[in-house]
Structure formats: C-alpha cells, structure tokens
C-alpha positions as CSV (number, residue, x, y, z in Angstrom):
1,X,11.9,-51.4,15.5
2,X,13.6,-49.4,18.5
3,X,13.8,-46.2,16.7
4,X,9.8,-45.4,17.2
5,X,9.8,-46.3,20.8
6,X,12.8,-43.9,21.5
7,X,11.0,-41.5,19.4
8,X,8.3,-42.0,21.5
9,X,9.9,-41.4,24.7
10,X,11.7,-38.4,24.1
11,X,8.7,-36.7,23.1
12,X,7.4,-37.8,26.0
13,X,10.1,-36.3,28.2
14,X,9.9,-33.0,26.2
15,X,6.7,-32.8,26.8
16,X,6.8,-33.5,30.4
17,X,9.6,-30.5,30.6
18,X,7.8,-28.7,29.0
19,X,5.1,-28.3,31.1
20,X,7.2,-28.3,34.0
21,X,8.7,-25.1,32.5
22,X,5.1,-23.6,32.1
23,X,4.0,-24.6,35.4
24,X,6.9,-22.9,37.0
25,X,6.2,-20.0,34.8
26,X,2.7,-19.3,35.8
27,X,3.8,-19.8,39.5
28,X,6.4,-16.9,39.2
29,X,3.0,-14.7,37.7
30,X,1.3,-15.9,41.4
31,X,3.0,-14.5,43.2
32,X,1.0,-14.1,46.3
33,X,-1.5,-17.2,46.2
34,X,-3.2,-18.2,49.6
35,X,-1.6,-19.8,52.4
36,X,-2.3,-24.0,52.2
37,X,-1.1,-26.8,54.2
38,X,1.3,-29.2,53.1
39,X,-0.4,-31.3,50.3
40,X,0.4,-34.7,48.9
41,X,1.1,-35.3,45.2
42,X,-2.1,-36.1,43.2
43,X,-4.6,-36.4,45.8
44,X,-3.3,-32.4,47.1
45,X,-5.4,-31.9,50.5
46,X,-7.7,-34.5,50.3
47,X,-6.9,-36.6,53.2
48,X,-7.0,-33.9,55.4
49,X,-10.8,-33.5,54.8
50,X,-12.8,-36.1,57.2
51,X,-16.1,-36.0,58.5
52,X,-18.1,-33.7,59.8
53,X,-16.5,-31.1,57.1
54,X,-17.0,-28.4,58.1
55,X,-15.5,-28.8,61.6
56,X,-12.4,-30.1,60.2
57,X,-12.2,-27.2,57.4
58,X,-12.8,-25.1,60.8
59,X,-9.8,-26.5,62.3
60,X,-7.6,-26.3,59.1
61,X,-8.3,-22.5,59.2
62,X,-7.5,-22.0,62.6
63,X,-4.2,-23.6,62.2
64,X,-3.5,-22.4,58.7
65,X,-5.6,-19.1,58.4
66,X,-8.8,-17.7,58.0
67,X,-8.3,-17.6,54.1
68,X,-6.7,-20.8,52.7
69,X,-6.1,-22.2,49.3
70,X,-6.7,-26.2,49.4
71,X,-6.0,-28.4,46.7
72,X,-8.9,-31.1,46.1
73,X,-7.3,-33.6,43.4
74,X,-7.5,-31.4,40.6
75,X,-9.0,-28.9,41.9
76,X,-8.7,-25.5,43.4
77,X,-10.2,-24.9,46.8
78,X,-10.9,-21.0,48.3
79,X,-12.1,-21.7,52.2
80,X,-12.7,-18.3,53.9
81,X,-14.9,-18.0,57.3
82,X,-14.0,-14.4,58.2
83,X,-17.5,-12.6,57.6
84,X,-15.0,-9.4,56.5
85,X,-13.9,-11.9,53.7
86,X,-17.1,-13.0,52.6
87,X,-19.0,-9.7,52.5
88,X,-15.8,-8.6,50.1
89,X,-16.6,-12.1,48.0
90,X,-20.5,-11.2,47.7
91,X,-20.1,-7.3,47.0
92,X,-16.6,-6.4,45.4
93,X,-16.1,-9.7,43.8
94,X,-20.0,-10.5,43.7
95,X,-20.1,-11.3,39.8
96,X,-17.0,-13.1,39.7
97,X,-17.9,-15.6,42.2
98,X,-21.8,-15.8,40.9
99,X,-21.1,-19.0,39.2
100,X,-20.9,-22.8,40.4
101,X,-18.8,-25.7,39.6
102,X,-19.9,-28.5,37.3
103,X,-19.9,-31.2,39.5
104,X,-21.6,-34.0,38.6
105,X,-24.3,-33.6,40.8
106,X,-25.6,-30.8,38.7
107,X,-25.5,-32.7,35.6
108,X,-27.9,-34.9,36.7
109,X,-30.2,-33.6,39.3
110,X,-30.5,-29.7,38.4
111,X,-30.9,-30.9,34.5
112,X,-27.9,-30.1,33.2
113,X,-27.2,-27.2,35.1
114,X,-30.4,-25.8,33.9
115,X,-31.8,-24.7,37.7
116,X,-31.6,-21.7,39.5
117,X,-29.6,-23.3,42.3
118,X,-26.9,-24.6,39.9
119,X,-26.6,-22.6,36.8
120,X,-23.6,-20.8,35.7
121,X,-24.1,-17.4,35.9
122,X,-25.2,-15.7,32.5
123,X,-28.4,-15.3,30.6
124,X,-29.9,-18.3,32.3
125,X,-29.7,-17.9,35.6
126,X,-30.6,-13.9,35.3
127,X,-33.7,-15.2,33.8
128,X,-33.9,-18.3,36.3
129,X,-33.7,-15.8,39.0
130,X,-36.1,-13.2,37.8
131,X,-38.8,-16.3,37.5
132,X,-38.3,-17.1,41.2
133,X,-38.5,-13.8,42.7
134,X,-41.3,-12.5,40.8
135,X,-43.6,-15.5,40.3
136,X,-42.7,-17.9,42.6
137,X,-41.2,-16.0,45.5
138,X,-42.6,-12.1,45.6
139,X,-44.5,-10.9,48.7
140,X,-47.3,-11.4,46.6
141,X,-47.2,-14.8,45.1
142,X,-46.3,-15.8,49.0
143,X,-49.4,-13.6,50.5
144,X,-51.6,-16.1,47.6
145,X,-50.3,-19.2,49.0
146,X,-50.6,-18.2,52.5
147,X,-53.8,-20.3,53.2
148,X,-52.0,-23.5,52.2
149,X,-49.1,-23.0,54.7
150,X,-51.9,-22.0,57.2
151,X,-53.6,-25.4,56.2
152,X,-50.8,-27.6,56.4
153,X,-49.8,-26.3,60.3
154,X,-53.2,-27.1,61.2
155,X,-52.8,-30.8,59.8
156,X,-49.1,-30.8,61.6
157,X,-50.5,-29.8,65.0
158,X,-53.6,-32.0,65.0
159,X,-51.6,-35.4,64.3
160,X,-49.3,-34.3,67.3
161,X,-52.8,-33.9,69.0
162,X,-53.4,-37.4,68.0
163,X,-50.0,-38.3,69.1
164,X,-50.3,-36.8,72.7
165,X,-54.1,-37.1,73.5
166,X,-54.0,-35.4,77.2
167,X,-51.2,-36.7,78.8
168,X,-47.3,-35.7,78.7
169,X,-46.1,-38.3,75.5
170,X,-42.8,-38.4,73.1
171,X,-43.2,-37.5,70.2
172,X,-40.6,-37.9,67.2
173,X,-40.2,-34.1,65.1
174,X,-38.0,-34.7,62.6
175,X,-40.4,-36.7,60.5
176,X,-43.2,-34.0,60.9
177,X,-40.7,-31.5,60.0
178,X,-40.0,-33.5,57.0
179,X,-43.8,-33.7,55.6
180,X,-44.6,-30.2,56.6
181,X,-41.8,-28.9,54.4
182,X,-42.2,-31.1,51.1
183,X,-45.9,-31.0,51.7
184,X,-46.4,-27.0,51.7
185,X,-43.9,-27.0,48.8
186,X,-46.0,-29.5,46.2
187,X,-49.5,-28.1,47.8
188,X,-47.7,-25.0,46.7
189,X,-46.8,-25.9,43.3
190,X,-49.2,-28.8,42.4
191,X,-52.1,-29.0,45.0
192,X,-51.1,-32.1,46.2
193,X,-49.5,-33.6,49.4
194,X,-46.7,-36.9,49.7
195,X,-46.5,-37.5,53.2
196,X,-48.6,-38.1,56.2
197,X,-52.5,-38.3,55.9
198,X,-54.4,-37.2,53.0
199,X,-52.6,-38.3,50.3
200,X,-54.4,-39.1,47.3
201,X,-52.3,-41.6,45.5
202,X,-50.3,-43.9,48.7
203,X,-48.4,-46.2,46.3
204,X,-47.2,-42.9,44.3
205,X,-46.6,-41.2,47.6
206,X,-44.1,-43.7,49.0
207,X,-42.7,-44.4,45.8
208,X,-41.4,-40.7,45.6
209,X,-40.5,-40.5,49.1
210,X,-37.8,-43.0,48.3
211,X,-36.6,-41.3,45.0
212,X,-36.3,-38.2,47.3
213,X,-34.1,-40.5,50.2
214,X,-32.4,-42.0,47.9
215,X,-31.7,-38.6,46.1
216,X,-30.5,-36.9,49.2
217,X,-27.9,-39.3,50.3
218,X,-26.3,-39.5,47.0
219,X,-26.4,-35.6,46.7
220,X,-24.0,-35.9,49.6
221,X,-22.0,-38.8,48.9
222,X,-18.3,-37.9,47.2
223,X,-18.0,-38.3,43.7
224,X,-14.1,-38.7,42.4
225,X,-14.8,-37.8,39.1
226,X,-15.0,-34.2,41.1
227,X,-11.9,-33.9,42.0
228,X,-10.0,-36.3,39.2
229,X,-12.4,-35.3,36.1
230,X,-10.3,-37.7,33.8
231,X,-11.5,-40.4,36.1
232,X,-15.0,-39.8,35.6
233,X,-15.7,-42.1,32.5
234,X,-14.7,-44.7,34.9
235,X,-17.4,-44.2,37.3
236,X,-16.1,-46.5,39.9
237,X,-17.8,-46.2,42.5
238,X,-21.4,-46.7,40.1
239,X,-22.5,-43.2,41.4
240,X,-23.7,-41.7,38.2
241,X,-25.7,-44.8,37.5
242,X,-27.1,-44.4,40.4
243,X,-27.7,-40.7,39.4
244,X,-29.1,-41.5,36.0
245,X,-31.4,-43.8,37.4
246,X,-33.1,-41.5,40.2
247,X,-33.4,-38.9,37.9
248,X,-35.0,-40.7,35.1
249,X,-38.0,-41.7,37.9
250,X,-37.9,-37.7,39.1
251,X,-38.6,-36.7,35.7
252,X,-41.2,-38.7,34.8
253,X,-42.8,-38.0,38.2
254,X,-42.7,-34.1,37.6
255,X,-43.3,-34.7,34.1
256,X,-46.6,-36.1,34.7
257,X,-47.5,-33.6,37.5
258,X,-46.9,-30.7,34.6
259,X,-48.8,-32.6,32.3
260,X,-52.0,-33.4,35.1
261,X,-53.0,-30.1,35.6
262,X,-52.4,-29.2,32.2
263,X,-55.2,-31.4,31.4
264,X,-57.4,-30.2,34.4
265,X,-57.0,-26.5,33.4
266,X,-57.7,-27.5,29.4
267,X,-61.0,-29.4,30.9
268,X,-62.3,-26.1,32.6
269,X,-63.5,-23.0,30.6
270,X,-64.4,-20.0,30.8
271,X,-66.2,-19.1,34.4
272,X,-65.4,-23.0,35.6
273,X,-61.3,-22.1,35.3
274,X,-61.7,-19.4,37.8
275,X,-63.1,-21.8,40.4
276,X,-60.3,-24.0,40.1
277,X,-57.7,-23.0,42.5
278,X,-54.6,-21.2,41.6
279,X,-51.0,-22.8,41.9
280,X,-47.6,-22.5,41.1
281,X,-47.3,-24.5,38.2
282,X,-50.6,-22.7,37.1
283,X,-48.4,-19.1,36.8
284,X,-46.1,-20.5,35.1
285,X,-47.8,-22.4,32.9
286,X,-49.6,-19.2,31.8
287,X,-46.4,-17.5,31.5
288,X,-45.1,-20.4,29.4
289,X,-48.1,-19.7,26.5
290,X,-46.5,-15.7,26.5
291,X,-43.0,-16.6,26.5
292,X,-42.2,-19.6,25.4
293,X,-38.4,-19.6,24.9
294,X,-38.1,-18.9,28.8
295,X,-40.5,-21.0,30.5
296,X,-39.8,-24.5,29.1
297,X,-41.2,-27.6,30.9
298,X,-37.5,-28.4,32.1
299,X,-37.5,-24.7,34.0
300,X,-41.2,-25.3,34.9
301,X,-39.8,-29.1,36.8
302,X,-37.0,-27.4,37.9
303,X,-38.6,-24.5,39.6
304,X,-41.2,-26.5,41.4
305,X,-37.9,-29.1,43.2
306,X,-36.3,-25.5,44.2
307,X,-39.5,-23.0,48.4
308,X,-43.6,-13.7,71.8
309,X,-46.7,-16.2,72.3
310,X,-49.1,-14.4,74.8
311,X,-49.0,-11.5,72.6
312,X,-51.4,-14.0,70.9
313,X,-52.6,-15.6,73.9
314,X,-55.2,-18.6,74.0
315,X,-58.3,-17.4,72.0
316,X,-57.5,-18.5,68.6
317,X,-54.5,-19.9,66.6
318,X,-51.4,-18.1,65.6
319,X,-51.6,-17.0,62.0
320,X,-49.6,-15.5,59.7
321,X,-50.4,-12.2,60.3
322,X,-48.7,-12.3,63.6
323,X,-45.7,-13.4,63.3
324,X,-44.3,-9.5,62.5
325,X,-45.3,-8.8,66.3
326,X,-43.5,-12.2,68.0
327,X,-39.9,-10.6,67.8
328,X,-38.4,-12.9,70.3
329,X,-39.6,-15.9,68.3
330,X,-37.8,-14.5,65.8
331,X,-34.8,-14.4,67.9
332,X,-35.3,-18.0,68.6
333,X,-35.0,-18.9,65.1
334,X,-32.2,-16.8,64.2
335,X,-29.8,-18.0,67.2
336,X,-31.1,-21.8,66.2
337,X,-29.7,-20.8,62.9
338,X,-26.7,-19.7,64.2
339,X,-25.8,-22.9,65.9
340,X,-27.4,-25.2,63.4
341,X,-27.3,-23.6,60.2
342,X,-29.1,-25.9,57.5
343,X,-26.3,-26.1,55.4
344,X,-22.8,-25.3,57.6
345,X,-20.8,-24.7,54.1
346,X,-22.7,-22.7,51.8
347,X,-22.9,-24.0,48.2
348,X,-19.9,-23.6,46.6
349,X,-19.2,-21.0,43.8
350,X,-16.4,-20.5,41.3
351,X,-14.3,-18.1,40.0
352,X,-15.0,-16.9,36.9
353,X,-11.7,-15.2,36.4
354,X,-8.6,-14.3,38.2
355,X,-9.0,-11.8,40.7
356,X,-7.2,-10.6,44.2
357,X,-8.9,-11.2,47.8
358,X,-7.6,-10.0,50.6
359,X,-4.3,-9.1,48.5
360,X,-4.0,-13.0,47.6
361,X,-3.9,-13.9,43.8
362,X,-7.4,-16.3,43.3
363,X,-7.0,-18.2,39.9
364,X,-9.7,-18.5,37.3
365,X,-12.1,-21.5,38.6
366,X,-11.0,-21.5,41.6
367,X,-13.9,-23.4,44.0
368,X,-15.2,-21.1,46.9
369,X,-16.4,-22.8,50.1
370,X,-17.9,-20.4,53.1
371,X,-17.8,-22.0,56.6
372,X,-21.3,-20.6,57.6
373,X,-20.9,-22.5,60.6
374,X,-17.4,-21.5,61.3
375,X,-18.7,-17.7,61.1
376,X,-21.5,-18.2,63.5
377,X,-19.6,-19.5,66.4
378,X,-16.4,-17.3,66.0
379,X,-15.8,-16.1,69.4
380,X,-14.5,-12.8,67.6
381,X,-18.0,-12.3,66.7
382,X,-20.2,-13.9,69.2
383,X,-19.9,-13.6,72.8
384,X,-20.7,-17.2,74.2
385,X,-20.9,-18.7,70.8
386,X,-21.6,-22.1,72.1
387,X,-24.5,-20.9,73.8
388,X,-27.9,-20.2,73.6
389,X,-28.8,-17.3,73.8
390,X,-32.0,-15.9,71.5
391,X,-31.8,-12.3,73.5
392,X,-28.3,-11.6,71.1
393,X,-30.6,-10.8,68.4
394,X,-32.9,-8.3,70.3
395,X,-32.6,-4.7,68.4
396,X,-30.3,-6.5,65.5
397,X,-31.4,-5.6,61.9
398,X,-28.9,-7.6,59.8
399,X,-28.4,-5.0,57.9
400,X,-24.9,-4.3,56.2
401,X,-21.5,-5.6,57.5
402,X,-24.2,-7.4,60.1
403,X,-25.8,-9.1,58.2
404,X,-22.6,-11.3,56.8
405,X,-22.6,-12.7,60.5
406,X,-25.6,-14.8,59.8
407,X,-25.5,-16.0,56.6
408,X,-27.5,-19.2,57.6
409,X,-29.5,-18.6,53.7
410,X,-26.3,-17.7,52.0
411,X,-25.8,-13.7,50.5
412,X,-25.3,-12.1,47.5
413,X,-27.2,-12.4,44.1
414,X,-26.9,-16.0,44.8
415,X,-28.5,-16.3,48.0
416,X,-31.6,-18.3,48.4
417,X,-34.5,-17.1,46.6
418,X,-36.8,-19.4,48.8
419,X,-35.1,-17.8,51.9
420,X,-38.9,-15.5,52.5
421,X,-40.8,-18.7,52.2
422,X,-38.8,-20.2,54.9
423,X,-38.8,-17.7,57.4
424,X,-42.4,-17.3,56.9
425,X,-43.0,-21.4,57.0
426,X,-40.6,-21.7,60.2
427,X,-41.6,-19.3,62.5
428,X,-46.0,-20.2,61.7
429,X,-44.7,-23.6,62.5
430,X,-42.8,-23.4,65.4
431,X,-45.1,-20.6,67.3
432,X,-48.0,-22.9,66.8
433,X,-46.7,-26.1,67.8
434,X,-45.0,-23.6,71.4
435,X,-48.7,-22.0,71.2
436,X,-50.5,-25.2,71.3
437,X,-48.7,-27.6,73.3
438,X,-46.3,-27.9,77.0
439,X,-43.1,-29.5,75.8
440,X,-40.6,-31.0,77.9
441,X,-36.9,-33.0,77.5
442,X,-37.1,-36.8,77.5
443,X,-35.3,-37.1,81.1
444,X,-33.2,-34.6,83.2
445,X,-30.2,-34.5,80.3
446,X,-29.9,-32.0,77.9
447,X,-30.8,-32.5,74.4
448,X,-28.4,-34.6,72.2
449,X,-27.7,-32.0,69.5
450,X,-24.8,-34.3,68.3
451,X,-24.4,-33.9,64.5
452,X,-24.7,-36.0,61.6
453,X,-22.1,-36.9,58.8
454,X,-24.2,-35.1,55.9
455,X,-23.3,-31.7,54.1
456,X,-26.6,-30.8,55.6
457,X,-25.9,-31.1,58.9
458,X,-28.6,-33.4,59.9
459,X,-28.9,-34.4,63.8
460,X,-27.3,-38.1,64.5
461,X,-30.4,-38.6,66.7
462,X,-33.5,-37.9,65.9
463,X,-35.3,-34.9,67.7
464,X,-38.0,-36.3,70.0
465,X,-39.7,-34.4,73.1
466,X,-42.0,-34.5,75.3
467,X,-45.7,-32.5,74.6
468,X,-49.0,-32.3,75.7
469,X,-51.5,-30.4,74.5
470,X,-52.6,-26.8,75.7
471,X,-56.1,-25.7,76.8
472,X,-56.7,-24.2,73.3
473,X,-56.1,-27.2,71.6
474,X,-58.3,-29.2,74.0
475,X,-61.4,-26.6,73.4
C-alpha cells in the first residue's frame, strides 16, 4: 500500500525539478529582461499596486525606472510612461503589441472578444476596424449625424436654462455630461434618448441606466481570476455572476433595439423609407443584407455600445461649423486632457511574441500598461505640468514624436476610433454652455479636482458651478 504513494511522490519531486531546471533555463535565454522591484512569491507585485493606480505605478517608475517589468500573480506586466518608449511600442513594435489580454471582462461585456475595443488582433478586428472608420466614424457618416449632436446641445443648454432662470445658481455637470454623451450616442445609432427629458419609454430608460451603473463599476472592480487564471472556476468573489447577469439584460436590450427598427424599416416602402430618418444601425443593417458573414447582429450590438467665443459673438448659437476657428477652445480641451485624461492608463495590450524594447527582452504575452497620465505631467516634457495652462498648445500640431505627448485617446492602429466624434461632441458642448452662460466657483476656493478610485479617473466630487444665463440665451 506504501509503494504507490512513494511512487507518487517522487514523481512529484521530479517533476517539480524539472521545471525548476526549465525555468532556470529560459532565464539564462533572458538575459536582459526589465528592471522590477522586489516581488513576493505567488502574488509577484501585487501588493504594491493601491489606489489611485496610476499614481502609484507613477511612483513605482520613478523609483524603479521609466520601463519596468511587474509581475501581476501570473502574469507579466510591461509599464512604460516615457513618450520616446511608447511611440517605439505603437510604430516599431505596433503589430506585436496590437492585441489585448483575455481578461474576463472581455468575455463577457465585448461578447467574447468579438468588439473592436477588445478583439485580438487578426481578421476580426481589421474587419471590426474598417466597419468603424468607414461607416460609423468617417468625416462623412459624422457630417450626417451632425444635426443630432447639434440637437442634443440645444436640449443640454435649455435645462441648465431651466436650472438657472436669471439669477447666479449651482448647478451639478456631471450628470448632464453623462446624458449628453449616452444620449448623442443611441440618437446616433437608434434615434432614441435614455436620460433626461424626452424619453420615450421611462420605465425602459431607468432600467438601462442601472445595467449601465452597474456595468461600469464592475468593469473596474479586480477580478483574481486575472491574475491567478487557475482560480477562476472558483469565482470567489461572485464577479462573473454578476457579469453574466448584466450582460444577459444588455443583450436583450440591444437585441430588441436591432430588431425595432428592423421592423420600422420592413413597414416603410418604397418613397415612405426615404422619409424615415437615417441612423447608424440603419448602415449597417443595409450592409448586413450585402455581406452577411461580417456584419452579424453580435458586431451590429457591439458597434452601437463602442462614439475663441466672440469670434462667434452673441447673435446666434455656436455650431459646428465653428469650432475649426475657436483654436484656444481647442487649447482648453487639450490641456484639460492633459491633466485629466479620461482613462490615465491606456487599455492594456499584449505581446504577441517576444521582442526587444529599449534593448530589454519582452516575453510573448507580456501585458502593456501606458501611464497616459504619467506622460502628461512629466516635468521633462511639460513646463509647469501641474498647471494650467491652455496657451502650451498654441501653434502645436501633434504631429510626429509630438503627438506621443498627449495621448489622452490612445495611438497606434489601436487608438480610439470614436476619438473624431469626441472632439467634435466636446468642444460644441463646452463652447456653447461658455457661449451661453457666466459661470463662477461655488465660494472663493479653487475647484476640488480630487480624483476618484476608478480606472477612469472619475472626480471624487462631483463637478458643480455656478451659471447664469447670457443675454443670448435670455432673447
């Protein structure tokens, strides 16, 4: 009866040797891997990473260096923040670092690694991407949509009329910001709007606005099953229930979007289908009918989740149109995205294979984080990078070695396809709201700009101010 177990246990040991010896091995083949900090056994440099993120990955470089090899449980870890570094990552190295990890997010809320944001790079994603830039965001399909952006500003500014009536009142941003986004987005896509006035369906509009909070804030919660994959089955913290569960009510929400104006373009014929108004889902739809194979309802769902004042003056509203000529608003929004980029660590790619940066040895699947937020305040780069200061961007093109500076939309054939849309959306909203109303700070002391503890780098307060409306909006 003994004989089996010390069978057992000596193969065991072997085995354990054995990949001792091949571990050793492949470390003599490394020989020149990224600096790291001292790790601990299993967990690696996990509990050296504590919120916010990407201020203590900032510190880590700092102490460590600018490139650094991290171990995260299982995983592999590239953090770079030189701009030098990361234009070499998204031109040199460009293809080999186009992919993204399978984390577990993915699985479940990009269906299966299906969308353009998450999909490994291959046949997929090229044709992902071409959908987005050519029917969803070309100069053209954005010039189509332009009315509906213009529309939803309007409604923004005329409930902060409501809000303000004549007087100097606070008034609370964040929210607007919210519904102006997702609004233009599904008006966009579906000809509908979720939030604010004018919804069509309220019970179905607060129903999705909680799939969508409750979405975001286990998009950013940690997931073990991450970093220890054989853990995963476990699920111990329930967060791929939860997952599961939020998608299934996502889906059949989109579904049924897909499937609505399906039925409202097979009603109309003939002359009547050109007086219904043209959306998103409506191109790709069409393009569904030609091809099939590459326009699927899951890529159709996916797609549509995924998009100076007085030179004005007072006689009319700011439109579109103008925003080429207000080149200090533009400064505005590109120092604001300096300080407060959206997302302060890009999303993360992988290595598809092994490759040298920098004359380091980068393994195959090796996990690349960019401290976007590190970049932008690097006093090598930035004079005052605390401060700011919107006139740093008169006369500056972003073009070349520049443009890895400010990389608030990420770079590379991986950058944000909806990045156009966004620039377009920000600046009509913010020159209208500076065109039609006096703001002021609640009190003498300077906005809290304090940050949350989200991979998004939400504000811990939310932004409120002081407006009243301007004589135009009072005509």
């Amino acid at each position: 009866m003994e004989e089996p177990f010390w069978y057992g246990l000596a193969l065991i040991i072997f085995t354990l040797l054995l990949k001792l010896s091949t571990t050793k091995l492949r470390q003599k083949h490394k020989k020149n891997l990224p600096p790291s900090p001292p790790s601990l056994p299993m967990i690696g440099h996990l509990h050296l990473v504590k919120q916010p993120i990407h201020r203590t990955l900032q510190a880590l470089t700092e102490k460590f260096g600018k490139v650094l090899l991290l171990r995260w449980g299982s995983r592999r870890v590239l953090l770079v923040s030189p701009p030098s570094v990361a234009e070499e990552l998204f031109t040199k190295h460009d293809i080999i670092f186009a992919s993204r990890p399978r984390l577990l997010v993915g699985k479940h809320f990009a269906y299966d690694f299906t969308t353009v944001t998450l999909a490994p790079y291959g046949d997929l994603w090229r044709n992902l991407r071409r959908v987005m830039t050519l029917e969803v965001f070309s100069s053209a399909r954005l010039a189509q949509f332009s009315s509906i952006r213009q529309g939803e500003v309007r409604l923004l500014l005329n409930q902060t009329m409501k809000s303000c009536a004549k007087s100097m009142t606070k008034v609370e941003l964040k929210a607007k910001f919210t519904e102006l986004s997702f609004n233009v987005m599904t008006m966009m896509a579906v000809g509908k709007r979720y939030y604010g006035e004018n919804v069509l369906d309220a019970e179905e509009a607060k129903n999705i606005q909680k799939v969508i909070r409750d979405g975001v804030d286990i998009s950013g919660a940690t997931n073990f099953g991450d970093f220890f994959p054989f853990l995963q089955w476990m699920d111990m913290t329930g967060i791929e229930k939860k997952m599961v569960s939020l998608m299934a009510k996502m889906d059949n929400f989109l579904q049924g979007l897909v499937d609505e104006r399906r039925e409202i373009l097979s009603a109309t014929c003939g002359s009547n289908r050109k007086e219904v108004k043209k959306l998103m889902i409506d191109n790709l739809s069409a393009l569904q009918e030609k091809e099939p194979q590459f326009y699927t309802d899951q890529i159709i769902k996916g797609i549509i989740t995924t998009p100076r004042l007085d030179k004005v003056g007072q006689e009319r509203l700011l439109e579109e149109q103008d925003l080429p000529k207000l080149t200090y608003l533009q400064n505005v929004i590109n120092e604001t995205l300096r300080l407060y980029p959206p997302t302060p660590l890009l999303v993360p790619h992988e290595a598809s294979e092994d490759c040298v940066v920098r004359g380091f040895d980068v393994p195959r699947h090796t996990m690349l984080f960019i401290n976007a937020w590190a970049i932008h305040r690097d006093p090598e780069l930035w004079e005052d990078p605390t401060k700011f200061k919107p006139e740093r961007f008169e006369g500056w093109s972003g073009e070349g070695s520049e443009g890895y500076k400010l990389i608030a939309f990420g770079a590379g054939r991986r950058g944000c396809p909806g990045a156009g849309l966004a620039s377009r959306l920000v600046r009509l909203a913010l020159g209208s709201l500076v065109q039609s109303f006096e703001w002021e700070r609640i009190g003498e002391e300077n906005v809290d700009m304090s940050e949350g503890l989200r991979l998004t780098m939400p504000r811990a307060k939310p932004l409120e101010a002081m407006c009243k409306p301007r004589p135009l909006m009072l005509a």
